[in-house]
N, C-alpha and C positions, 0 to 999 in steps of 0.2 A: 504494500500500500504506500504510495508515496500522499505526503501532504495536499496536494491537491484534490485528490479524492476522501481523505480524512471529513470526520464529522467533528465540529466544534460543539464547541457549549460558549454561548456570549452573558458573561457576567454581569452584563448593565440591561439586561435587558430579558435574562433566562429565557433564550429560547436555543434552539440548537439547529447549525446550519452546515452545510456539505459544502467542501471545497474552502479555497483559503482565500483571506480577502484580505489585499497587504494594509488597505486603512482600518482595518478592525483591532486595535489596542488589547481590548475589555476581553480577549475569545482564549480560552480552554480548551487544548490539542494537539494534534487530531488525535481523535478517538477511532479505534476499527469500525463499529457500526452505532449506528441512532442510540440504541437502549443506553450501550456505556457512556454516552458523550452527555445524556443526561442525566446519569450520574455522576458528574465531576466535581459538583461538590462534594458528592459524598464520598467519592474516589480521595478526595486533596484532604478531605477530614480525616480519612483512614492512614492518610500515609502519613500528615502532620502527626498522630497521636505516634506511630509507629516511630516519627523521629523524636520526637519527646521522649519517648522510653526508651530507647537509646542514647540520647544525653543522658539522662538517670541514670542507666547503667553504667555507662563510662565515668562518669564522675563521682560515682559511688565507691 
């Protein structure tokens, strides 16, 4: 899959769109297919907490 045919997730706006748009800022991806790209919030939640607990560990 290259980026061009990637699905986003647009942050200002939650919707999720196909293909890459170079003035889009706000956008999330690409994602493989529709479902995952609208989960990316909850994709960047899982991986944030994942690196949190990782700093913990390591500095523990």
């Amino acid at each position: 899959m290259s980026s061009d045919d990637g699905w986003y997730y647009d942050v200002s706006t939650g919707t999720v769109g196909q293909g890459k748009d170079p003035s889009a800022l706000n956008r999330m991806g690409p994602y493989p297919d529709r479902a995952t790209a609208e989960r990316a919030l909850e994709i960047a939640a899982e991986r944030n907490k994942a690196a949190d607990e990782a700093d913990d560990e390591w500095n523990n």
